[in-house]
C-alpha positions as CSV (number, residue, x, y, z in Angstrom):
1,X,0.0,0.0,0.0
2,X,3.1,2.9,1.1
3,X,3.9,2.3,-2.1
4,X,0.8,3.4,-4.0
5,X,0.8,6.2,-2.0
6,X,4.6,7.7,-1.0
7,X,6.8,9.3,-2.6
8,X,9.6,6.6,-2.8
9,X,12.1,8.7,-2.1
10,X,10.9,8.6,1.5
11,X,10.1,5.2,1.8
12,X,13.9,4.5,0.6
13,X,15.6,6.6,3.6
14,X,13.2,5.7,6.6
15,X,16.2,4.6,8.6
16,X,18.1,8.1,7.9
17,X,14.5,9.7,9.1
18,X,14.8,7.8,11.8
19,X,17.7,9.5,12.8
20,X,17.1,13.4,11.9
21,X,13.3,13.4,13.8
22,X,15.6,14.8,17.0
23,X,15.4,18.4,16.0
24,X,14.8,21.8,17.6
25,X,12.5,23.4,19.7
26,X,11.1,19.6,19.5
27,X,11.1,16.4,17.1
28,X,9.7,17.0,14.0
29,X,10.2,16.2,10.4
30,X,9.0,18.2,6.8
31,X,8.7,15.8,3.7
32,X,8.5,17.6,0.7
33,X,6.7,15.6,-2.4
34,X,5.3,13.2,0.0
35,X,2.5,11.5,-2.2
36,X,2.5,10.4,-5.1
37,X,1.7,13.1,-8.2
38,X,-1.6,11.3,-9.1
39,X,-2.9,10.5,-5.1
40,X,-2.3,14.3,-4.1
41,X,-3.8,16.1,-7.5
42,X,-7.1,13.5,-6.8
43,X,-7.5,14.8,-3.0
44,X,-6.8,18.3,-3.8
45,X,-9.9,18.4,-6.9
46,X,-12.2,16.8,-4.5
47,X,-11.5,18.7,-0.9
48,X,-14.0,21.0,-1.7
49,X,-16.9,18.2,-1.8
50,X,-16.8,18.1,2.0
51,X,-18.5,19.9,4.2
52,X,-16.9,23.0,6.5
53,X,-17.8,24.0,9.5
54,X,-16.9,27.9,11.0
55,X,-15.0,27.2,14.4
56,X,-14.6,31.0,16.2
57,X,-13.1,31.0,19.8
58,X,-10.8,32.8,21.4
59,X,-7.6,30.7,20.7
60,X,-8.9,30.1,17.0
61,X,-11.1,31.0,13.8
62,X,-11.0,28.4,11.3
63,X,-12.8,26.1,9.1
64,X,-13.0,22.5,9.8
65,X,-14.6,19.3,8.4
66,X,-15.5,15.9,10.0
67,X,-13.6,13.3,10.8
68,X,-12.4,11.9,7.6
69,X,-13.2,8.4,8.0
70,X,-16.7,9.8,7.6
71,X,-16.0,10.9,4.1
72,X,-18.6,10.8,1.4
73,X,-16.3,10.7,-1.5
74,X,-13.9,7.8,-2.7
75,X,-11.0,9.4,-2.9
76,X,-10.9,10.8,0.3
77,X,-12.4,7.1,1.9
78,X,-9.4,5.5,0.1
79,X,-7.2,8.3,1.9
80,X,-8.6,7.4,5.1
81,X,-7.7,4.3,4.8
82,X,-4.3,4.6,3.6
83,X,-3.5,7.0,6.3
84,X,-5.3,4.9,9.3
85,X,-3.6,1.7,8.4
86,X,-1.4,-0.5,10.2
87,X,1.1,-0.2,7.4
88,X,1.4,3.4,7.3
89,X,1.6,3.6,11.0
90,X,4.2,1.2,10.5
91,X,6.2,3.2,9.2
92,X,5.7,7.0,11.2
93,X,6.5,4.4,13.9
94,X,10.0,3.8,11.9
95,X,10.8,7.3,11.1
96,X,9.8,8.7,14.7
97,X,10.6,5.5,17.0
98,X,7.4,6.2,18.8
99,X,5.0,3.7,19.4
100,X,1.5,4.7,18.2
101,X,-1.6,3.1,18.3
102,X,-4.3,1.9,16.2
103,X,-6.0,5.5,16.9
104,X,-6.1,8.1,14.5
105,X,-7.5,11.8,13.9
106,X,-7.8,13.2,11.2
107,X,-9.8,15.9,9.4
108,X,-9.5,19.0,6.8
109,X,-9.0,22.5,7.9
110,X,-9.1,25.5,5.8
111,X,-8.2,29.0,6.4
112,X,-9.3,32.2,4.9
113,X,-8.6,35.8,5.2
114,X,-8.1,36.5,8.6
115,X,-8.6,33.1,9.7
116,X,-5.9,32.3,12.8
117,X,-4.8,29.3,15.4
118,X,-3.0,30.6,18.2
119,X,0.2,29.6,20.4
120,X,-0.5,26.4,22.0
121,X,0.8,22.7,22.7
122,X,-1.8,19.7,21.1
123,X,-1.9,17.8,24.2
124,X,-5.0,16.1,24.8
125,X,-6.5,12.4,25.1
126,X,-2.7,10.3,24.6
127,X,-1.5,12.5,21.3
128,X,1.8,11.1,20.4
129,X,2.6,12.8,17.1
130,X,0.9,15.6,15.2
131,X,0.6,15.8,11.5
132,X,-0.4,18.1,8.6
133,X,-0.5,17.0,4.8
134,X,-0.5,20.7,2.9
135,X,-2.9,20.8,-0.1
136,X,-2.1,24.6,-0.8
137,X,1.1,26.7,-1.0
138,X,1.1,30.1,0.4
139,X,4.3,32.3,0.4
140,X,4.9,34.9,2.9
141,X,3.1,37.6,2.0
142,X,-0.1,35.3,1.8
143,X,0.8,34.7,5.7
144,X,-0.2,31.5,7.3
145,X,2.9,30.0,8.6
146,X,3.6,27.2,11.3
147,X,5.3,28.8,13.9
148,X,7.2,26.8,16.7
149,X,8.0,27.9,20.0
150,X,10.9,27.8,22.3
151,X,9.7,26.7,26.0
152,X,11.1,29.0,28.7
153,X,10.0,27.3,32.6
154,X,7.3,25.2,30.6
155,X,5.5,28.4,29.0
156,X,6.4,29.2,25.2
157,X,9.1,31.5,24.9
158,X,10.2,32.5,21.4
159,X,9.3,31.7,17.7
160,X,12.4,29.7,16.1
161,X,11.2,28.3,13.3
162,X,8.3,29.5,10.6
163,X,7.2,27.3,8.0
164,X,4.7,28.3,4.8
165,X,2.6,25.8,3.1
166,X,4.1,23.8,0.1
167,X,1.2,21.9,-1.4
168,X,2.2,18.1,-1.2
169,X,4.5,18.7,2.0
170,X,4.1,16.6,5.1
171,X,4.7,17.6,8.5
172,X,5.1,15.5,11.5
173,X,5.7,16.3,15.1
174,X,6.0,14.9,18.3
175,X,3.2,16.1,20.9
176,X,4.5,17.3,24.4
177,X,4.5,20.0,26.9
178,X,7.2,21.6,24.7
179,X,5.6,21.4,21.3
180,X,4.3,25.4,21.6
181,X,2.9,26.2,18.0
182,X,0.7,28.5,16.4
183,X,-0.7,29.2,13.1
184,X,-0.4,32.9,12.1
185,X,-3.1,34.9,10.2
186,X,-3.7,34.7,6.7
187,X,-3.2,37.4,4.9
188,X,-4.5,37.2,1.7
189,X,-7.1,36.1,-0.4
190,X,-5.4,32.6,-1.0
191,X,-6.9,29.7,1.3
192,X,-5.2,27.8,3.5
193,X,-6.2,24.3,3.1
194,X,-4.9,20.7,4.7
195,X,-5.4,17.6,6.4
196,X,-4.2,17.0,9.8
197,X,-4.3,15.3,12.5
198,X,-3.1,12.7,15.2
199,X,-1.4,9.4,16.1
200,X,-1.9,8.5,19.2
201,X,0.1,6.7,22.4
């Protein structure tokens, strides 16, 4: 199935993954060209098909959908089940030496104009690893960015690192009370749009 799916590039230096996840302010890895050409230009035609829901609070305003594994349409059903099976979690097992259960999140978030996720640190119910497949690319003018945080006496301290969305990029990081992350505002007219998630302990 990985290899329906993955860039084989990536499947061909797991063990060297393996080894780089250790990485400041936390673990975390960015896989550029993760999926295969054909996979990612299927899911990105037919993200629109599902259904968003306007999520305003105080930490965030965003657009989110339903779980995936409750997906309507087959391309998303067969990405579901790609990303929720053993095999795949075989292997963010091998590039992360985590163990993860069978236990997965996963759903679409969009962002628009003004659209925002503040500072904070993903831990709830046994999250082990966070990720986020891009399905846009936004540069920085278009805002948007992943932030991460330096900790400073268990409270985020700093921004070190700012990433922008690279349609077809994967990110992956571990969950702790270090992992202080935000996503900043968008800027422009171009959406932010992914699908993200989490493995779980």
């Amino acid at each position: 199935m990985l290899n329906d799916w993955i860039n084989k590039t990536h499947l061909n230096k797991a063990s060297s993954l393996k080894k780089s996840f250790n990485k400041q302010p936390f673990p975390h890895h960015l896989l550029k060209n993760f999926l295969i050409p054909s996979k990612i230009t299927k899911i990105i035609k037919i993200i629109d098909k599902e259904k968003y829901s306007e999520k305003n609070t105080d930490l965030f305003h965003i657009h989110q959908t339903q779980d995936l594994k409750f997906a309507k349409t087959k391309a998303l059903k067969e990405f579901y089940q790609f990303i929720s099976s053993r095999e795949f979690i075989s292997f963010i097992e091998k590039i992360t030496n985590k163990r993860l259960s069978k236990k997965i999140d996963v759903s679409s978030l969009k962002l628009k104009k003004i659209n925002y996720l503040l500072c904070h640190d993903d831990q709830l119910s046994n999250r082990k690893l966070a990720f986020i497949l891009y399905l846009t690319t936004l540069k920085k003018s278009d805002g948007g960015s992943l932030s991460f945080f330096t900790a400073k006496n268990k409270k985020p301290h700093e921004v070190i690192k700012s990433f922008y969305p690279v349609s077809n990029s994967f990110m992956i990081f571990e969950v702790s009370d270090k992992s202080f992350h935000q996503i900043d505002e968008v800027l422009s007219g171009k959406q932010r749009i992914t699908i993200g998630g989490w493995f779980h302990d």
